[in-house]
C-alpha positions in Angstrom: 136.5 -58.9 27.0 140.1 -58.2 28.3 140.4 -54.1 29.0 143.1 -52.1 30.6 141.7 -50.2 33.5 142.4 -46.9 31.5 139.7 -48.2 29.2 137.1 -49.3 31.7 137.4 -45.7 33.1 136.8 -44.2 29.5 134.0 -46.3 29.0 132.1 -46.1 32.3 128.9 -44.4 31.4 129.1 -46.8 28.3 129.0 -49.6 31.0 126.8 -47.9 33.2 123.8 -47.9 30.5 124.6 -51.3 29.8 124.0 -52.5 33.1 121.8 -50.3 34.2 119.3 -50.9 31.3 119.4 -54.7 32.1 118.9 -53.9 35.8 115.7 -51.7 34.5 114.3 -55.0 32.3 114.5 -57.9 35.4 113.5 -55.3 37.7 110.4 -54.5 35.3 109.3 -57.9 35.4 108.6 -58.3 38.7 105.3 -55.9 38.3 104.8 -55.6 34.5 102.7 -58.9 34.5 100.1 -58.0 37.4 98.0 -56.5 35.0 98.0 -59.2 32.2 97.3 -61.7 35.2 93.0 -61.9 33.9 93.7 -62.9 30.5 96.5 -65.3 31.1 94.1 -67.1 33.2 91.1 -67.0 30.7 93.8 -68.0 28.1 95.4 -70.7 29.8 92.4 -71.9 31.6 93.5 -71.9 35.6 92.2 -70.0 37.9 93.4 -66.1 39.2 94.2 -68.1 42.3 97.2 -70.0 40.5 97.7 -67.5 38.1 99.2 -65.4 40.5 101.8 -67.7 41.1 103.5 -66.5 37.7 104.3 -63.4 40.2 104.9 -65.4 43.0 107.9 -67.6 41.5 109.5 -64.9 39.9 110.0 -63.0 43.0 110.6 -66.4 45.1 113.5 -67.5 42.9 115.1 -63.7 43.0 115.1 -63.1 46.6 116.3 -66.6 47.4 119.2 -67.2 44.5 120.1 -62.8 45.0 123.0 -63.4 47.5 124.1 -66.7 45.9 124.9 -65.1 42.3 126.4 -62.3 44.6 129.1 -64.2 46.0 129.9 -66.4 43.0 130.6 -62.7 41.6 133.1 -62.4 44.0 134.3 -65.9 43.7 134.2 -66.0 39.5 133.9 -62.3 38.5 130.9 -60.2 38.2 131.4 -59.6 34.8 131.3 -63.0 33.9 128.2 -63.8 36.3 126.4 -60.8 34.9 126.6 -61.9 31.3 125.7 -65.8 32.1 122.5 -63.7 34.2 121.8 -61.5 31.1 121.8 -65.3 29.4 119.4 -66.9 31.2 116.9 -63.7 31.3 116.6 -63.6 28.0 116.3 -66.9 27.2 113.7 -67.2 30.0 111.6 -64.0 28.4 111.5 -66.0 25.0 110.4 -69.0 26.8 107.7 -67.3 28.8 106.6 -65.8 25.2 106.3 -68.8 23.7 104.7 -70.9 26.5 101.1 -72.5 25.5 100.7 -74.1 29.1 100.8 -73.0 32.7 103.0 -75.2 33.8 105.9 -74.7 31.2 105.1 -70.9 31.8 105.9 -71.2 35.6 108.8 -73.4 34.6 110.2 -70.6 31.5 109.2 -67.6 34.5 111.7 -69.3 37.3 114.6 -69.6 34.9 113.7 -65.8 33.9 114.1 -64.8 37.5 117.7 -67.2 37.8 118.9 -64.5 35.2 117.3 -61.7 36.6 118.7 -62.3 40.0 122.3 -63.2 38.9 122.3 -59.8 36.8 120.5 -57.9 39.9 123.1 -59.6 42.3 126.3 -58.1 40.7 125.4 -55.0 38.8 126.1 -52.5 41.6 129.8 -54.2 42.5 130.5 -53.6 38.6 129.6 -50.0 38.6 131.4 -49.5 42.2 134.2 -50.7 40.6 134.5 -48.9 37.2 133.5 -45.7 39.0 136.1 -43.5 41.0 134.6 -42.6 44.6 133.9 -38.9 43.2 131.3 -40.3 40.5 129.8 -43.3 42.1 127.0 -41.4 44.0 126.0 -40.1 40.6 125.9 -43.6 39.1 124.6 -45.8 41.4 121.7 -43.0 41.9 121.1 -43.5 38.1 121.3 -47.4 39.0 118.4 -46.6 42.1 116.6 -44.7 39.1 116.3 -47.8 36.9 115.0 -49.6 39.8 112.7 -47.3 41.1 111.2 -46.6 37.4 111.4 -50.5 36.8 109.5 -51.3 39.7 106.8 -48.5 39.2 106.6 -48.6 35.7 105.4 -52.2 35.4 101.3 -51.4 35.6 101.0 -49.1 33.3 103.7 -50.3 30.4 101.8 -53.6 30.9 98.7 -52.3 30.5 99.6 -50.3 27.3 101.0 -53.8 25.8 98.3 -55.8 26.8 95.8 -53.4 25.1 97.6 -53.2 21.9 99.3 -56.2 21.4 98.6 -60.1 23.7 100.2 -61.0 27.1 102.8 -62.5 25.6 104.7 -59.6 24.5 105.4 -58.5 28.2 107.8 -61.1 27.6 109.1 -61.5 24.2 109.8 -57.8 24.0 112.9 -58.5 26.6 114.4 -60.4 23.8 115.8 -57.8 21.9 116.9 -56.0 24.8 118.9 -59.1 26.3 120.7 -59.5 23.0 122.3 -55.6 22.5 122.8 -56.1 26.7 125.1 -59.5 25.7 126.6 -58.2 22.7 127.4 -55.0 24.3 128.7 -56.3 27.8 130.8 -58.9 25.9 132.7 -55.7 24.3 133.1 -52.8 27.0 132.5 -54.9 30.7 135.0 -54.7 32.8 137.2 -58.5 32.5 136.4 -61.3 35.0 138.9 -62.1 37.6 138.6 -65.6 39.8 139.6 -65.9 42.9 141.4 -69.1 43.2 141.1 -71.8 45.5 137.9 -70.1 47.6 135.8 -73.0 48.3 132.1 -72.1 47.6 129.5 -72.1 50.8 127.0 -74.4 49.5 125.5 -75.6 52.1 125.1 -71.7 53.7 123.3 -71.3 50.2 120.6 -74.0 50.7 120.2 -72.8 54.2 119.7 -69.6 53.0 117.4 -70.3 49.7 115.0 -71.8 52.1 114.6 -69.6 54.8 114.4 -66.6 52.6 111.6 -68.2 49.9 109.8 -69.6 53.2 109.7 -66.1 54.6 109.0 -64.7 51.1 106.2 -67.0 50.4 104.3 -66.9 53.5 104.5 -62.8 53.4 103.4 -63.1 50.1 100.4 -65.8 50.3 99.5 -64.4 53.5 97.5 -61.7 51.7 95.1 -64.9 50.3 95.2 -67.4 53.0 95.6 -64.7 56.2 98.5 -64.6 58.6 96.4 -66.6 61.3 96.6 -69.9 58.9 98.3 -73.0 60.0 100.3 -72.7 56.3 101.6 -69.3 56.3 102.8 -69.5 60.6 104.4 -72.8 59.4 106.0 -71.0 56.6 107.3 -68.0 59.2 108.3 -70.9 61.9 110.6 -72.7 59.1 112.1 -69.8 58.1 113.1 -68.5 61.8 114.8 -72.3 62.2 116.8 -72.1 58.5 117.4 -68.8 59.6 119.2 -69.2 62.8 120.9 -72.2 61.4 121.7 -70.4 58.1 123.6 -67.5 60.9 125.2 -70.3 62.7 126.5 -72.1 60.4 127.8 -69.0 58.3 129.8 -67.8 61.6 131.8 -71.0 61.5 132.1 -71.4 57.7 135.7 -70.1 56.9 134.4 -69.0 53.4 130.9 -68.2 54.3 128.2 -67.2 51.7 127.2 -64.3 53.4 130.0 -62.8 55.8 128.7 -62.0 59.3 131.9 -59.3 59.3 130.1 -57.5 57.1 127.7 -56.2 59.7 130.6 -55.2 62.0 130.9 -51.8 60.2 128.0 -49.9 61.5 128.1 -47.4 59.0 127.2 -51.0 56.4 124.6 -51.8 58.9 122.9 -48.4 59.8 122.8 -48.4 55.7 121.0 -51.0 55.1 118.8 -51.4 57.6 118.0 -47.6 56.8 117.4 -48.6 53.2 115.0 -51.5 54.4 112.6 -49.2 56.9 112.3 -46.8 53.5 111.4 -49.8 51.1 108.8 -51.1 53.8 107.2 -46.9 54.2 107.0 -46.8 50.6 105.8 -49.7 49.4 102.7 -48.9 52.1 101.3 -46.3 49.8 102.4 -48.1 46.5 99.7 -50.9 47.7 97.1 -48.5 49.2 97.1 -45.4 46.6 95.8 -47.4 43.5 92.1 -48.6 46.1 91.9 -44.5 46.9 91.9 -43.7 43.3 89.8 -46.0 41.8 87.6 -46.2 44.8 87.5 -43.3 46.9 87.8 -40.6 44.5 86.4 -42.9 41.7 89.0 -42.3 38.8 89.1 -44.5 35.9 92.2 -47.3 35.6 94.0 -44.8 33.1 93.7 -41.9 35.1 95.3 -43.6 38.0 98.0 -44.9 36.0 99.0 -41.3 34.8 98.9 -40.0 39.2 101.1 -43.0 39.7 103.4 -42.0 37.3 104.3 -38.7 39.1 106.4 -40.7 41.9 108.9 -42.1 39.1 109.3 -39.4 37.0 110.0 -37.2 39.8 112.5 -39.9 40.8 114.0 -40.0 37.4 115.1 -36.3 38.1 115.8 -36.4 41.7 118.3 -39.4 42.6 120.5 -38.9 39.8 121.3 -35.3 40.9 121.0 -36.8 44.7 123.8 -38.9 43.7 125.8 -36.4 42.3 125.4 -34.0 44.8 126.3 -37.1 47.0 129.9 -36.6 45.2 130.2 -33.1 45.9 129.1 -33.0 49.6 128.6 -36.3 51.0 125.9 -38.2 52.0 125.1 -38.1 55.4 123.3 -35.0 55.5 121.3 -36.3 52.3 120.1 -39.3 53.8 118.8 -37.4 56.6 117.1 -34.8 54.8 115.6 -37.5 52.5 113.9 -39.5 55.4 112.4 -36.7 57.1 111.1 -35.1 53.6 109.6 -39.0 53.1 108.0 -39.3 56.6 106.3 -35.4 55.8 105.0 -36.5 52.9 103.8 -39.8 54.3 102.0 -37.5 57.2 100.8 -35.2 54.8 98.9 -38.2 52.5 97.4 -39.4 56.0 94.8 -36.1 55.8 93.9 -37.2 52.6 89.8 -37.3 52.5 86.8 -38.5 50.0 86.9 -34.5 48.5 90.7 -34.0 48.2 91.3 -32.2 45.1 93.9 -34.2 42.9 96.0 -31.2 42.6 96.8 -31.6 46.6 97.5 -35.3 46.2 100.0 -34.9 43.0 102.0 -32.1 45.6 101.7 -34.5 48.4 103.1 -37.3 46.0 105.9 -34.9 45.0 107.2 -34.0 48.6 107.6 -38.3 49.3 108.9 -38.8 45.8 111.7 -36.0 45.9 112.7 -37.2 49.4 112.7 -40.5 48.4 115.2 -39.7 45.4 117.3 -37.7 48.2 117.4 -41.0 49.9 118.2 -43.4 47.9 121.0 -42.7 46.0 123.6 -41.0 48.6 122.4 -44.6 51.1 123.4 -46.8 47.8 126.6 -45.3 47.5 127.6 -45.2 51.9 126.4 -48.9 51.5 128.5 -50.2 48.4 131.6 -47.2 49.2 132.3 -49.3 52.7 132.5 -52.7 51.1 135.9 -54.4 50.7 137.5 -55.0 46.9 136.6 -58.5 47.2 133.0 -58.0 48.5 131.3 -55.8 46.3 129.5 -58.3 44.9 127.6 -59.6 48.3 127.4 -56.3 49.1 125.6 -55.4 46.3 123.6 -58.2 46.5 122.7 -58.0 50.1 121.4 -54.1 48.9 119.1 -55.8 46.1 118.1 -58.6 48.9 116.8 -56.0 51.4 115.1 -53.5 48.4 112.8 -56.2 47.7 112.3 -58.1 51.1 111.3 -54.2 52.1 108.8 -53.7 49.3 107.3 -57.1 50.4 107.4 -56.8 53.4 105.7 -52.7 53.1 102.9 -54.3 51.1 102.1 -57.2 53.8 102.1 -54.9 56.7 100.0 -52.3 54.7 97.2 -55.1 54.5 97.6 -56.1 57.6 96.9 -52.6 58.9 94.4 -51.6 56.7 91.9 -54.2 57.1 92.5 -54.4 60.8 91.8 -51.1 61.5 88.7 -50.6 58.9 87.2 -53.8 61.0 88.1 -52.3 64.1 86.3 -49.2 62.9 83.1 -50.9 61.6 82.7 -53.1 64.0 83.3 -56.6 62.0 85.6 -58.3 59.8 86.7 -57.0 56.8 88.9 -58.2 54.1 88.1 -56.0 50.8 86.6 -52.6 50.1 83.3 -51.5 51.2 81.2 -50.3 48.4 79.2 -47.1 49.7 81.1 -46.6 53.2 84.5 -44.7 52.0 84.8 -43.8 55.7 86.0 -47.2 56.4 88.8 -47.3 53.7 89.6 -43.7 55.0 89.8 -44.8 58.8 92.4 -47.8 57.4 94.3 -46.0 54.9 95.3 -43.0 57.9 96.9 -45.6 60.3 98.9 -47.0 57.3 100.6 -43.5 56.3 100.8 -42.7 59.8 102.6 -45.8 60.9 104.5 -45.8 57.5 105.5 -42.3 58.6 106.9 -43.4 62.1 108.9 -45.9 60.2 110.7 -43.1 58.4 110.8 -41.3 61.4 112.9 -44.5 63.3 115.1 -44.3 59.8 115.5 -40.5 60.1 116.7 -40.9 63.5 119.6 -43.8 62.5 120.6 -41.6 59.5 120.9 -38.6 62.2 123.1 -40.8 64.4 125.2 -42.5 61.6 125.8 -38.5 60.6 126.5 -37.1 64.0 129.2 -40.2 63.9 130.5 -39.5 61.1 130.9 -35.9 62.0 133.1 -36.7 65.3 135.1 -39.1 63.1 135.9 -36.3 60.8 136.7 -33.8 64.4 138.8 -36.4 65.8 141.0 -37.0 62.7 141.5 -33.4 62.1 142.5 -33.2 65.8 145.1 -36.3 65.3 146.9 -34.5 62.6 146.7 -31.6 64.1 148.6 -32.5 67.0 
C-alpha cells in the first residue's frame, strides 16, 4: 500500500470510485431492507413490531460509532480504518445472508453497520486529501451523489430483489462488492500514517455513543410508541445529560474525541449546521410523498417507485457538475442559490391537491432536486476545505453524523406535523391515513412542506450571511495588499 504522492494524484478518480462505490453500498443499506421487512417477519416468525429493529440497529450503531472511526482515522490513518470498515461490512452482509434466526440476524446487521460506519467516517478525509483544492468540489459532489442515490435508491432496488430473488440477497449481494472494494483499496489507497503518542478519548467515546443512540432511538421509536411516552422522554432526558457531559468533558480532554475548536471557525459551523436544516427539509417529503401517491392520487407501488426515482437521477446529474462548478467559481453563491431553489420547490409541492396532474408534481420534484444537488456539493467541499491536515477525518465524520441525524430527525418532525395538524383539522386524534377523507392528509401534508420550506428559508439566510462574509474577507484582503 506504500505510494508516492505523485501516484495518489494520478490515481485519484481510481480512488475516488473505490471509495465512493463503498460509500454508495453502506449508505444503501440503511433503506434497502424497509421493503423486505414483511417477509423477513413471516420467515423468521417475529412480529413487524421487532422486525423493524433490523433498521433500527443498523442506523443506531452508525450514528453512534460515525465520529469514533472518524478520529481513530486521524489517530491510525484513514486508509487503514477504511479498509478494516470495508472488512467488517462485508463480512457482516454475508452474515446477515446466511442468518436463519432473528437474533443472529440483529447480531450479523450491528457488525454490518461497525463497517459501514468506519468506512462512512473516513471516506471524505481520503478524497480531501488525494484531491487538490481545484478538483475536490467535483469529487466530493460525486461522493454527495453516492449518498443521495444510496439513500434513495434503497426501496425500489429492494423491491426489485425481493421480487426476483429472497430477502437474503439484499445482503449477500454486498459480498462481491466488499471484496473488489478490499482488493482494490489495498492497491491504489493512499498509505496510512499514525500519529504517535496521541492518547485516544475513550471515555468522550462512551459519552458520546450513548447520548447519540439515546437521541437516535427515541426519535426513531417515537414514530411507534409517541413522543408523549414515559420511554421515549426518558430516552431524550438521557441524551440531554450524556450530552452536556459528553461537551464538558471533551472541553477539558487534551486529546478530545470530538474537538470543540472545530466549531470556532464559523464558516465549519454555518456549514454544517446549513447541511443539517437541508437533511431535515428534505427528508420531510421523502416520508410524506410515498402516502400522497399511493393514497391520494392512488398509484400503484411500482408507479411510485418510478416518481421517486426522478429526485436521484436528477441528483446524479446535478451535484457532480455543482461540484465542479464549485472549482471554478466558488461556493458561496452556490449554496445560496441551492437553498432558495429547495425552499421554492418545497412551497411549490405545498399546492399540491387530490387532482394534480403527475406531470406538475415530476416539475415540482425537479425544481427541489436540482437545488438540492446545487446544495450539497459546494457545502461538502466549504465544510471538509476548512478542516486542518490532521482533522479531516472527524471532520468528515461530523459531515456523515449530521446527514443522517438530519434525515432522522426530517422524518420525526414530518410525523409529528402531519398527524397533528390532520387531528387538529378533523377534530380528533389521528395516527394513520384516513381512508375516504383525502382532505385530511391534504390539510397535514401542506404544513409539512410549508414548515419544511421555512427551514430552508432559515438555511438560505446563513448561507447569505456566510457569503456576504466571505465577500468582505475577500474586500479587505485586496485592500491590505493594496496598500
Amino acid at each position: 500500500m506504500e505510494q508516492t504522492n505523485e501516484k495518489v494524484y494520478k490515481n485519484r478518480m481510481l480512488i475516488l470510485i473505490n471509495v465512493v462505490l463503498l460509500t454508495f453500498m453502506a449508505t444503501l443499506d440503511s433503506s434497502i431492507v424497509n421493503v423486505a421487512l414483511p417477509q423477513m417477519s413471516e420467515l423468521l416468525s417475529v412480529s413487524s413490531e421487532a422486525i423493524a429493529w433490523v433498521v433500527t440497529i443498523y442506523l443506531l450503531v452508525v450514528v453512534g460509532t460515525i465520529l469514533i472511526f472518524g478520529r481513530l482515522g486521524d489517530f491510525l490513518g484513514k486508509t487503514r480504518i477504511f479498509l478494516y470498515g470495508v472488512l467488517v461490512f462485508t463480512a457482516g452482509s454475508l452474515l446477515c445472508g446466511i442468518s436463519h434466526s432473528f437474533l443472529q440476524l440483529i447480531i450479523s446487521r450491528g457488525i454490518q453497520a461497525l463497517g459501514a460506519a468506519a468506512a462512512m467516517g473516513t471516506n471524505q478525509g481520503i478524497i480531501t486529501q488525494v484531491f487538490p483544492v481545484n478538483e475536490r468540489g467535483k469529487a466530493l459532489g460525486i461522493s454527495g451523489t453516492a449518498v443521495a442515490l444510496g439513500s434513495m435508491a434503497g426501496p425500489p432496488l429492494g423491491g426489485f430483489i425481493i421480487h426476483s430473488f429472497a430477502w437474503e440477497y439484499i445482503f449477500l449481494i454486498n459480498v462481491p462488492i466488499g471484496i473488489i472494494v478490499y482488493i482494490l483499496g489495498i492497491k491504489i489507497l493512499p498509505r496510512s500514517k499514525k500519529v504517535a503518542g496521541q492518547p485516544f478519548d475513550k471515555k468522550g467515546s462512551v459519552l458520546f455513543f450513548f447520548s447519540i443512540a439515546s437521541l437516535f432511538f427515541s426519535l426513531i421509536m417515537g414514530r411507534n410508541y409517541g413522543y408523549g411516552s414515559p420511554l421515549i422522554l426518558g430516552g431524550f432526558f438521557f441524551f440531554l445529560v450524556s450530552f452536556f457531559l459528553f461537551l464538558y468533558l471533551e472541553s477539558r480532554t487534551e486529546v478530545p474525541l470530538l474537538p470543540l475548536s472545530l466549531f470556532r471557525n464559523s464558516l465549519f459551523s454555518i456549514s454544517i449546521l446549513c447541511a443539517f436544516l437541508s437533511f431535515v427539509a428534505l427528508s420531510c417529503s421523502t416520508i410524506i410523498l410515498p402516502f400522497y401517491l399511493q393514497d391520494t392520487l392512488r398509484y400503484s407501488p411500482t408507479f411510485t417507485g418510478i416518481i421517486l426515482m426522478v429526485s436521484p437521477v436528477i441528483l446524479a446529474v446535478v451535484a457532480p457538475l455543482s461540484g465542479y462548478l464549485s472549482d471554478k467559481i466558488g461556493s458561496e453563491i452556490l449554496t445560496f442559490a441551492g437553498l432558495c431553489l429547495t425552499g421554492i420547490g418545497l412551497c411549490l409541492m405545498s399546492t399540491l391537491t387530490e387532482g394534480t396532474e403527475i406531470s406538475v408534481l415530476v416539475v415540482y420534484l425537479a425544481i427541489m432536486s436540482v437545488g438540492n444537488g446545487l446544495f450539497q456539493s459546494p457545502n461538502n467541499s466549504i465544510t471538509m476545505s476548512t478542516a486542518p491536515k490532521n482533522m479531516l477525518g472527524i471532520c468528515g465524520s461530523v459531515n456523515a453524523l449530521i446527514r443522517n441525524l438530519g434525515m432522522i430527525s426530517g422524518v420525526s418532525f414530518a410525523v409529528i406535523i402531519l398527524y397533528s395538524r390532520m387531528s387538529h383539522f378533523i377534530g380528533y386524534n389521528v395516527s394513520d391515513y384516513i381512508k375516504g377523507r383525502d382532505d385530511v392528509f391534504i390539510y397535514g401534508m401542506r404544513s409539512v412542506y410549508l414548515i419544511a420550506a421555512a427551514v430552508c428559508g432559515i438555511g438560505a439566510f446563513l448561507t447569505a450571511v456566510r457569503l456576504f462574509s466571505q465577500k468582505r474577507k475577500r474586500h479587505a484582503s485586496v485592500n491590505l495588499e493594496t496598500n
